[in-house]
Backbone as CSV, one residue per row, in Angstrom:
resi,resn,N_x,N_y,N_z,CA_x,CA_y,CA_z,C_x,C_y,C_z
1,UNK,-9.165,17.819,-25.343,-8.029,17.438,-26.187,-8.046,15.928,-26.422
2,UNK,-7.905,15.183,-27.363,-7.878,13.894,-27.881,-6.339,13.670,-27.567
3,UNK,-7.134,12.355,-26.889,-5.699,11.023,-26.084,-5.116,10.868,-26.986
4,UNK,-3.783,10.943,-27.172,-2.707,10.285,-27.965,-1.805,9.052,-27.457
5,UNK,-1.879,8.928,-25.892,-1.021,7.910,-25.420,-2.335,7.357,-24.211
6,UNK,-1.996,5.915,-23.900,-2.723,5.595,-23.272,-1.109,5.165,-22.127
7,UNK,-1.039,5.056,-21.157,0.348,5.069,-20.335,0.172,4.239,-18.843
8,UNK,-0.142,2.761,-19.031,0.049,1.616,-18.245,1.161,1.172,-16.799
9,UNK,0.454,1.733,-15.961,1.000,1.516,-14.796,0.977,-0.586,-15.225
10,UNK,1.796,-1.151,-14.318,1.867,-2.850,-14.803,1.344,-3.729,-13.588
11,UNK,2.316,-3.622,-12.122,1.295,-4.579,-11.082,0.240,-3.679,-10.142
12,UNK,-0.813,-4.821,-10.320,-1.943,-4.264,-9.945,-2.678,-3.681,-10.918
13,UNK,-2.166,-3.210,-11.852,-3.264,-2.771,-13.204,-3.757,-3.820,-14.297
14,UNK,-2.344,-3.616,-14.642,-2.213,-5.092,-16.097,-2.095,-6.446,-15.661
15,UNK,-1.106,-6.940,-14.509,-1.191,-8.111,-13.936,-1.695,-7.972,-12.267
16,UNK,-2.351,-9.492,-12.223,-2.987,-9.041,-10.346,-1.627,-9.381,-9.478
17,UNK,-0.639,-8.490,-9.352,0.625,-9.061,-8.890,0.572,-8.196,-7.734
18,UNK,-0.320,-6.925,-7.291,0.029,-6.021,-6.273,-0.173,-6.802,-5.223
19,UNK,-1.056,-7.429,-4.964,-1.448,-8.368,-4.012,-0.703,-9.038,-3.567
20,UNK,0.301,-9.586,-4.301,1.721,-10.538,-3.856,3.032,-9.501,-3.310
21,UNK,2.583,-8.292,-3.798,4.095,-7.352,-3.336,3.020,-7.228,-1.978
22,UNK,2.415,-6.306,-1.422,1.704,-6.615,-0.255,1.912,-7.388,0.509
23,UNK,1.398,-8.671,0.106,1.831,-10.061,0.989,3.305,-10.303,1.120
24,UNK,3.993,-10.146,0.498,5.670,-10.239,0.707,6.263,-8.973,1.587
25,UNK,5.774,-8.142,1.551,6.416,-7.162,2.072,6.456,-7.342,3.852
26,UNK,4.929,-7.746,3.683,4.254,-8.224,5.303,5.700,-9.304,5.967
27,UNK,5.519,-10.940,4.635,6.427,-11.568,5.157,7.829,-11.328,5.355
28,UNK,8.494,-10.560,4.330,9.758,-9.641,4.745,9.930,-9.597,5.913
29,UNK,9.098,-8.642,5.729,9.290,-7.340,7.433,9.449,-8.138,8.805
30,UNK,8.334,-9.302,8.452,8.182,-10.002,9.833,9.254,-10.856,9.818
31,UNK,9.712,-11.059,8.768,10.862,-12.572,8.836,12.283,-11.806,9.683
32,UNK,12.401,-10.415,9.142,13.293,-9.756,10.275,12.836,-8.916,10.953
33,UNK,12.141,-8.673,11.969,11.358,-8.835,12.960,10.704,-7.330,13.372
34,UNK,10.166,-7.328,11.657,9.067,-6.146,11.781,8.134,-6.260,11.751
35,UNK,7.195,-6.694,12.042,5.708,-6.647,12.073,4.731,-5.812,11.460
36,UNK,4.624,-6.011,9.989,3.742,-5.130,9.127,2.677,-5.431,9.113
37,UNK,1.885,-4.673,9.162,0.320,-4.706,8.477,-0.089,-4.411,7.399
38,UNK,-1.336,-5.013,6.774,-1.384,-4.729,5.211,-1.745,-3.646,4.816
39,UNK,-2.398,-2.770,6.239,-2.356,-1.329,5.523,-1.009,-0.449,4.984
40,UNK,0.068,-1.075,6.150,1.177,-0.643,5.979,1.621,-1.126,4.561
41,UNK,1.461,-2.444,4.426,2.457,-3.075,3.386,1.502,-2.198,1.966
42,UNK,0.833,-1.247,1.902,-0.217,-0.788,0.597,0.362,0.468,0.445
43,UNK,0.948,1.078,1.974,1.590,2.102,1.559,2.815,2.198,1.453
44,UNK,3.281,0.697,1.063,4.615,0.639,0.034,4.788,0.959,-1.303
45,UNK,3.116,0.611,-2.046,3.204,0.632,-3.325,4.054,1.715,-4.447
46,UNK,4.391,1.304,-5.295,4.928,1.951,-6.043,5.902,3.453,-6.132
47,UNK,6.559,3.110,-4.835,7.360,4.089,-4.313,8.553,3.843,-4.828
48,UNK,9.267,5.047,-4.991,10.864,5.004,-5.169,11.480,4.520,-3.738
49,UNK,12.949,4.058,-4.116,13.923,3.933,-3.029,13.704,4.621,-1.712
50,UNK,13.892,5.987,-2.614,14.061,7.062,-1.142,12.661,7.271,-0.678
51,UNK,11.475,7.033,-1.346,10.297,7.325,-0.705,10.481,6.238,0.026
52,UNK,10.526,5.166,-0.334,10.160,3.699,0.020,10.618,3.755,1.192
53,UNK,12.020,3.937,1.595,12.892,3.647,2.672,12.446,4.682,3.888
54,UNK,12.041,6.063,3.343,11.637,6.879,4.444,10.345,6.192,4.932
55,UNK,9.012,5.848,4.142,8.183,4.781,4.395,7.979,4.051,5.085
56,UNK,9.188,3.707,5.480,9.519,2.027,6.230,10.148,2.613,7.522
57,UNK,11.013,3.299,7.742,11.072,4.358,8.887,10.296,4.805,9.650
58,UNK,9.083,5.459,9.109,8.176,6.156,9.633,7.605,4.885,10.112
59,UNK,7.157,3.549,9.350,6.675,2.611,10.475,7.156,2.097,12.025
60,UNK,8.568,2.334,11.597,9.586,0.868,12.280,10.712,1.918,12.930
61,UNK,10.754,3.377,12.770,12.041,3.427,13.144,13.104,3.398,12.119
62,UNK,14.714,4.053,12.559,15.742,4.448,12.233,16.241,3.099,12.101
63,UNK,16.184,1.778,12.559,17.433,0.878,12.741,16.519,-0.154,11.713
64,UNK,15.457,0.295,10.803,14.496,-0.836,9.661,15.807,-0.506,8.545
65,UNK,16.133,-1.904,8.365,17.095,-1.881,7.265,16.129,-1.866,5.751
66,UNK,16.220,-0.930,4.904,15.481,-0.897,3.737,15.874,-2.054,3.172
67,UNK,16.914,-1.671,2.746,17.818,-2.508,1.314,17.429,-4.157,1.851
68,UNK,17.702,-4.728,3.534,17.516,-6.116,3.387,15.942,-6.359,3.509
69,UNK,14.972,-5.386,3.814,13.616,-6.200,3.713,13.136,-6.107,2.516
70,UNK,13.474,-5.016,1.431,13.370,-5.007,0.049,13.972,-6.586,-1.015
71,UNK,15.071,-7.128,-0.150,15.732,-8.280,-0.913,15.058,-8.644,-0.420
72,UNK,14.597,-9.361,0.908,13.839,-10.622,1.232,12.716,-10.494,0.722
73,UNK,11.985,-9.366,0.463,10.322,-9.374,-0.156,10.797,-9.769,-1.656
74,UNK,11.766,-9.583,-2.485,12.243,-10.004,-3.760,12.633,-11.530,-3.858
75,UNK,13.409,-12.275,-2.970,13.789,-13.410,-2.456,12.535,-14.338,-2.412
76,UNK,11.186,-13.588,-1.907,10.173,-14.660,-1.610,9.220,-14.124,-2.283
77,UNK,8.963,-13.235,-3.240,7.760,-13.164,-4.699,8.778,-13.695,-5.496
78,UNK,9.996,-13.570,-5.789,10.678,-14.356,-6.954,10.571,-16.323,-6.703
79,UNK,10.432,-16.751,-5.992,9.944,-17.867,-5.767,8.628,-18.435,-5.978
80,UNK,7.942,-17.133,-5.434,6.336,-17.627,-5.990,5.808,-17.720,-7.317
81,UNK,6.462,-16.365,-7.117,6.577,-16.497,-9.302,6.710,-17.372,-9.931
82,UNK,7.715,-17.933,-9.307,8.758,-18.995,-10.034,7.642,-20.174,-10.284
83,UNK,7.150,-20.528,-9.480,6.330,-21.978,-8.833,4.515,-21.575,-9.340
84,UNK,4.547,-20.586,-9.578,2.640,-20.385,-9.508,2.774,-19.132,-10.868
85,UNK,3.503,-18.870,-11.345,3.254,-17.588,-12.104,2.329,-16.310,-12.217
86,UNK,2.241,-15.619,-12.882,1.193,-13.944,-13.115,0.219,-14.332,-13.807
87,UNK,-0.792,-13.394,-13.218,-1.967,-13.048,-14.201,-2.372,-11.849,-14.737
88,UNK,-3.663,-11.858,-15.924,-4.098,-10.415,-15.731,-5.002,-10.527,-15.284
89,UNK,-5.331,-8.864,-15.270,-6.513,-8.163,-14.561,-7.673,-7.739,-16.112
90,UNK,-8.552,-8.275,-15.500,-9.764,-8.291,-16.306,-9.385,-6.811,-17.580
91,UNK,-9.748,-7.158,-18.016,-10.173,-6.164,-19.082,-9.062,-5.622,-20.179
92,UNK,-7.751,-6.081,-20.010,-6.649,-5.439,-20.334,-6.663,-5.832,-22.240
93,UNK,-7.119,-6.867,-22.365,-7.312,-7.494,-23.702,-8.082,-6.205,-25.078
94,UNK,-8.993,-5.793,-23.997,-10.084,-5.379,-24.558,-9.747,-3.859,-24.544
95,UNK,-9.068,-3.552,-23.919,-8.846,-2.282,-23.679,-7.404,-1.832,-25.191
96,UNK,-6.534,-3.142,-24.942,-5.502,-2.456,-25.888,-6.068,-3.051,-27.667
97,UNK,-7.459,-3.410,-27.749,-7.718,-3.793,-29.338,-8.304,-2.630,-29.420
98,UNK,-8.808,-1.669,-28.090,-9.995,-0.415,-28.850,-8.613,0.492,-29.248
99,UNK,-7.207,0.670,-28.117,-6.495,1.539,-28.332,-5.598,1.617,-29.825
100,UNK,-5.579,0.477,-30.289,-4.998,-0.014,-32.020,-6.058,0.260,-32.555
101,UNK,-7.586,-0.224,-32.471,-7.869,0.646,-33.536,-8.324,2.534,-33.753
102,UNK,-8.092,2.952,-32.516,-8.107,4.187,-32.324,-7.008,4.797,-32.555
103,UNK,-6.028,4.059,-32.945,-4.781,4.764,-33.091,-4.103,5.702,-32.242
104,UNK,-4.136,5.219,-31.007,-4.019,5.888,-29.599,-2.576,4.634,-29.134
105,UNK,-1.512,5.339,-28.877,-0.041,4.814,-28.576,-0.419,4.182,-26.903
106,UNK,0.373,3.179,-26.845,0.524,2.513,-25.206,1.470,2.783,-25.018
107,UNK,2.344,2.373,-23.310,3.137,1.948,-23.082,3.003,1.781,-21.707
108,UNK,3.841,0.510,-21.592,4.148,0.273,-19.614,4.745,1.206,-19.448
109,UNK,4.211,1.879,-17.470,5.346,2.480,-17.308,5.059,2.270,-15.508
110,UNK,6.389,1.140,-15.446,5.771,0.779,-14.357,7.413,0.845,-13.205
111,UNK,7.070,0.772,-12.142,8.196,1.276,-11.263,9.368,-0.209,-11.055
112,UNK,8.768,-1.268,-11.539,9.446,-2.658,-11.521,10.407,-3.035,-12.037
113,UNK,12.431,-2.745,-12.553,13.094,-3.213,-13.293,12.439,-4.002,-14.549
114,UNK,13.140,-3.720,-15.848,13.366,-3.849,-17.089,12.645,-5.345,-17.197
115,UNK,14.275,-6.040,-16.627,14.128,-7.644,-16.844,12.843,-8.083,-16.183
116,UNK,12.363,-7.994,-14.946,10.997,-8.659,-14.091,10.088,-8.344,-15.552
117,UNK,9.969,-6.420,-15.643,8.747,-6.038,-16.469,8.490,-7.463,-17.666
118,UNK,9.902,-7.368,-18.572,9.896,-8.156,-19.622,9.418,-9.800,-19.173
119,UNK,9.910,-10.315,-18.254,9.645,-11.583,-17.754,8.332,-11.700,-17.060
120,UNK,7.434,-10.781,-16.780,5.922,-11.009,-16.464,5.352,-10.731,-17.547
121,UNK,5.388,-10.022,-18.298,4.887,-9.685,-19.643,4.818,-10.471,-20.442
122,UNK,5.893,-11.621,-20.810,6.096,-12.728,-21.145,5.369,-13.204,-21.501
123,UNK,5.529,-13.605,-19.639,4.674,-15.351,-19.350,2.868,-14.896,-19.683
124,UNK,2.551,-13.890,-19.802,1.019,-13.798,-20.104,0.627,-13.463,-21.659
125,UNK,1.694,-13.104,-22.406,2.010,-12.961,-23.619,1.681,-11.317,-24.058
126,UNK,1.883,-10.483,-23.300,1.722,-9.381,-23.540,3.357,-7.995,-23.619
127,UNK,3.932,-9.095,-23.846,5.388,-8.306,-23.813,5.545,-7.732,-24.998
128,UNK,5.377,-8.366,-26.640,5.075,-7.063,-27.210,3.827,-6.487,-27.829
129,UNK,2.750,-6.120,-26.609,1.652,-5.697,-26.927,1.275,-4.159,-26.979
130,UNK,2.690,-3.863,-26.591,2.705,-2.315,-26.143,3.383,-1.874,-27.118
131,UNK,3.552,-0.487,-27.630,4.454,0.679,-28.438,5.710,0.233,-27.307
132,UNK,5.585,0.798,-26.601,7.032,0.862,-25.488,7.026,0.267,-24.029
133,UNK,8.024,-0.337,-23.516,7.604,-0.310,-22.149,8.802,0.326,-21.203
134,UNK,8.688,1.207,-20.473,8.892,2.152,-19.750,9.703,1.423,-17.959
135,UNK,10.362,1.431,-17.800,10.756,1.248,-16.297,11.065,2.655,-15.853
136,UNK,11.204,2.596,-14.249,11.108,3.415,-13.202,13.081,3.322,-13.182
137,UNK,13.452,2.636,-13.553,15.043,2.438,-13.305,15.353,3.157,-14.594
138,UNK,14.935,3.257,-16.157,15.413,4.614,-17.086,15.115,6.014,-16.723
139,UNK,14.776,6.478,-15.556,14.476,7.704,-15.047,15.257,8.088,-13.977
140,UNK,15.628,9.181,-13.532,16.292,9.746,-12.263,15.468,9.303,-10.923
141,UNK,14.151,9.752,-11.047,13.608,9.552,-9.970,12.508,8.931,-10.048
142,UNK,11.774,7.748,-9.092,10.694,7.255,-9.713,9.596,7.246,-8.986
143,UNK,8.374,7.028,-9.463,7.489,7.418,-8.328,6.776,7.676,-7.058
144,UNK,6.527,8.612,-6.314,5.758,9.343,-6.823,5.948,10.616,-7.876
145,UNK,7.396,10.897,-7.868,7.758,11.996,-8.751,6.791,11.322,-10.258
146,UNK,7.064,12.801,-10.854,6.482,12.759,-12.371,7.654,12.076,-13.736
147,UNK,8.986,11.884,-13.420,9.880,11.315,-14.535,9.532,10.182,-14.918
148,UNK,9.081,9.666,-15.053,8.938,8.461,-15.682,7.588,8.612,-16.512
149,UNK,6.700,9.268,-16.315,5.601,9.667,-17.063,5.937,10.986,-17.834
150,UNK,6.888,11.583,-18.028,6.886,13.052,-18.565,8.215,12.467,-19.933
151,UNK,8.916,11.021,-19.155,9.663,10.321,-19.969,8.932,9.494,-21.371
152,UNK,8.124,8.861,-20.599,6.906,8.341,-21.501,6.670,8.804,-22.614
153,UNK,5.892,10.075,-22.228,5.475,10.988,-23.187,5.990,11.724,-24.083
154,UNK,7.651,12.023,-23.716,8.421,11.883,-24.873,8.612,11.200,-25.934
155,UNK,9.007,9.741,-26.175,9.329,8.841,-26.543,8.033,8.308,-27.173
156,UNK,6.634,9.018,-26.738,5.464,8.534,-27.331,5.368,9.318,-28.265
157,UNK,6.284,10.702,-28.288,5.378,11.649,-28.795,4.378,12.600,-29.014
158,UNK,4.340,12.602,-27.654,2.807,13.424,-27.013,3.405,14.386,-26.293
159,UNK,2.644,15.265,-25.764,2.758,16.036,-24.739,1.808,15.703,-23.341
160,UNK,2.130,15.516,-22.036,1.647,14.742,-21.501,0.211,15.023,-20.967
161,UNK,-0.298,16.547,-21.041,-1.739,16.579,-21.159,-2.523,15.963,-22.244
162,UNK,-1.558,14.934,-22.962,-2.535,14.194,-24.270,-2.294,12.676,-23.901
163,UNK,-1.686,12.646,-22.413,-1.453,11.176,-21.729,-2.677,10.663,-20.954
164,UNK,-3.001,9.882,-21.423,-4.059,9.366,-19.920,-3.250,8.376,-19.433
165,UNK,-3.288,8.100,-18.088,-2.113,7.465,-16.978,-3.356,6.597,-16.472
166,UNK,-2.749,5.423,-16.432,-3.929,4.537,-15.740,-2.960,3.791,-14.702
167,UNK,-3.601,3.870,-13.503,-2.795,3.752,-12.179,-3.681,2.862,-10.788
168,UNK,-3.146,2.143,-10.211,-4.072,1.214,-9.058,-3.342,2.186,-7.667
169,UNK,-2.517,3.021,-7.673,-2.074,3.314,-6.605,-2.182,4.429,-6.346
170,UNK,-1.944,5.597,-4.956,-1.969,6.800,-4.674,-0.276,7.485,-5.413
171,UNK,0.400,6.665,-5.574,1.924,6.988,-5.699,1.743,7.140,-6.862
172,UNK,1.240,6.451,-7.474,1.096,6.363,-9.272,0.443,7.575,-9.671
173,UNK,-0.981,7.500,-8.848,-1.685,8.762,-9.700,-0.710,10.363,-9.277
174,UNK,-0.313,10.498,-8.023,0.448,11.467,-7.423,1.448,11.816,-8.642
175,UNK,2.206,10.744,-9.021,2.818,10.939,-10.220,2.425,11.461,-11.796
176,UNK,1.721,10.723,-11.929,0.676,11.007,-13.156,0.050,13.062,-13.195
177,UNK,-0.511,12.808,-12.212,-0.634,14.715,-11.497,0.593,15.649,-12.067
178,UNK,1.352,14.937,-10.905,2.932,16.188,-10.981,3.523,16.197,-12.456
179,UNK,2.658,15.394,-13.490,3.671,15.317,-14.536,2.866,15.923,-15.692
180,UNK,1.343,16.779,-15.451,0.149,17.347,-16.285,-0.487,15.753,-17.096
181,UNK,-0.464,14.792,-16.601,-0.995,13.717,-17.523,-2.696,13.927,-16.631
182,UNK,-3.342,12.834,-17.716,-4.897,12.904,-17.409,-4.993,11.352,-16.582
183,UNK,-4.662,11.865,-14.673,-4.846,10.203,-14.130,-6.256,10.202,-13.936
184,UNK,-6.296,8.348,-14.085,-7.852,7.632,-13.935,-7.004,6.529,-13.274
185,UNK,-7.794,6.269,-12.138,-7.311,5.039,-11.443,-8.796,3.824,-11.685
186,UNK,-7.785,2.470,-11.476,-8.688,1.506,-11.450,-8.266,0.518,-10.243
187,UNK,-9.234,0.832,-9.512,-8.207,0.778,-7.691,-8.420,-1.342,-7.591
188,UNK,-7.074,-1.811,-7.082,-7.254,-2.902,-7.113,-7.425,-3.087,-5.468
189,UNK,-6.677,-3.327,-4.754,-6.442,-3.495,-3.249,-7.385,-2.409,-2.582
190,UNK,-7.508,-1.194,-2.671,-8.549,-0.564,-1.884,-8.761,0.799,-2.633
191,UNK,-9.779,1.569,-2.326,-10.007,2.794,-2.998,-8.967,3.818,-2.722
192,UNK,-9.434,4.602,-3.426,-8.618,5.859,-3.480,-9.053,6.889,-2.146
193,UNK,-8.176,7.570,-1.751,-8.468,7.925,-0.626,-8.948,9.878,-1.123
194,UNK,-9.034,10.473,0.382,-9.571,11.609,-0.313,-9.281,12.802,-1.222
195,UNK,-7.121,12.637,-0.618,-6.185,13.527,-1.329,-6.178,12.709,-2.616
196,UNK,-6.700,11.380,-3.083,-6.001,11.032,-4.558,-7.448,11.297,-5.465
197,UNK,-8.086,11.260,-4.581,-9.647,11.599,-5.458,-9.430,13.516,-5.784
198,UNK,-8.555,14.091,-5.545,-9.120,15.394,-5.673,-7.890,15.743,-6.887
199,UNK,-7.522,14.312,-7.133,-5.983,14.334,-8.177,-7.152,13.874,-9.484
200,UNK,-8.150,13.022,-9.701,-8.500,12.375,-10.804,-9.156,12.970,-11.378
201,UNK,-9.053,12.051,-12.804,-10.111,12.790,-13.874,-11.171,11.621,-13.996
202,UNK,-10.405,10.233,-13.605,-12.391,9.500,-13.436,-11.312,8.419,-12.668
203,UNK,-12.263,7.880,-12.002,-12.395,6.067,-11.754,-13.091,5.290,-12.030
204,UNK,-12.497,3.696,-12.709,-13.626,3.073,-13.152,-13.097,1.445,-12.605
205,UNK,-14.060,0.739,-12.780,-14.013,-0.500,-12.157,-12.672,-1.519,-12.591
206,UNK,-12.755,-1.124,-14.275,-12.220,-1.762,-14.826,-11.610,-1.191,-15.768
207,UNK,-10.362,-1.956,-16.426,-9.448,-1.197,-17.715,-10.302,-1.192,-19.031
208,UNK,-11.214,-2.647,-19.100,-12.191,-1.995,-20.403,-13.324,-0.985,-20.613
209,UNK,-13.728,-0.634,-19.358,-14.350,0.588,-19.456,-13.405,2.009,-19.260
210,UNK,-12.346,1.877,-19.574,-11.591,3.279,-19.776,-11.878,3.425,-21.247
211,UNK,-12.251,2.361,-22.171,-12.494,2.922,-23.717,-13.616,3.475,-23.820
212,UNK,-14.734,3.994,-22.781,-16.086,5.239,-22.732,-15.213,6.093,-22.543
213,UNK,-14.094,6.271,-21.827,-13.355,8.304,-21.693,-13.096,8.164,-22.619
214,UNK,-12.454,7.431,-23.263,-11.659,8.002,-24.925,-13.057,8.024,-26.116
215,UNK,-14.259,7.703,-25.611,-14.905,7.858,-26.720,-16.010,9.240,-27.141
């Protein structure tokens, strides 16, 4: 079936920002006196609330306050931001000139509030480079569930087996799955493990070689 939507997970895909939620999460945790590791802080990524918070439990115990290590990891990437700004990730340029002239629809759809999305998007000049951009906060539930990608694909116009989902995380593609879209991850922080490999339809190094699947 021919792609109609191409459907942009944002940190860690489009900008190299996963790396800084990682590192903040670590300093969070430890600043109130949890002691994370970065394997731990990877299997924060792109989780909802309630995943997130059960997440952080299963590390730390019943008495890990979600809500305040979630502000302090926000408290200290909103500073870094502030002082050093975002980048992208290789290939993203190249990837959305093949999808315009293929006439193949984008959109972010990334688990990060509205305003951040719009304000990193910005500063790299890619805020309106997309058809749509998508938050995890216009949906009921956000990933790993499938709403926010089955939302997407509404609003694109597609049906979501005509979505390809491009995702750096296990939560993302998990999502992408539960929602019939076609996930391809482009793993930034570490590979895909063995349950997310038996979810894909390819992996590739990079976002400009996702324009060989569509061709």
């Amino acid at each position: 079936m021919k792609i109609k939507a191409l459907l942009f997970d944002m940190d860690g895909l489009v900008l190299d920002t996963e790396k800084l939620y990682t590192r903040f999460w670590q300093e969070a945790a430890g600043a109130l006196g949890f002691p994370m590791t970065k394997e731990q802080a990877l299997g924060m990524r792109s989780l909802n609330r309630g995943a997130g918070a059960d997440k952080l439990k299963s590390y730390f115990g019943d008495s890990v306050d979600y809500d305040a290590v979630r502000k302090k990891r926000i408290e200290l990437m909103d500073a870094f931001v502030a002082a050093n700004g975002v980048s992208l990730k290789p290939g993203i340029h190249e990837l959305l000139i093949f999808a315009k002239e293929q006439g193949i629809k984008t959109a972010i759809t990334t688990s990060s509030p509205m305003e951040r999305t719009r304000c990193y998007l910005s500063q790299v000049g890619l805020v309106d480079a997309f058809d749509e951009l998508v938050s995890g906060y216009m949906v009921e539930k956000g990933k790993p569930e499938p709403d926010i990608y089955l939302y997407a694909a509404k609003i694109l116009g597609g049906k979501p087996c005509e979505c390809m989902v491009l995702e750096d995380s296990p939560a993302g593609i998990l999502a992408a799955h539960r929602a019939g879209c076609i996930p391809v991850m482009i793993p930034d922080q570490d590979e895909p493990d063995e349950a997310t490999k038996k979810l894909l339809f390819a992996c590739v190094d990079r976002l400009d070689l996702v324009s060989e699947l569509l061709s």
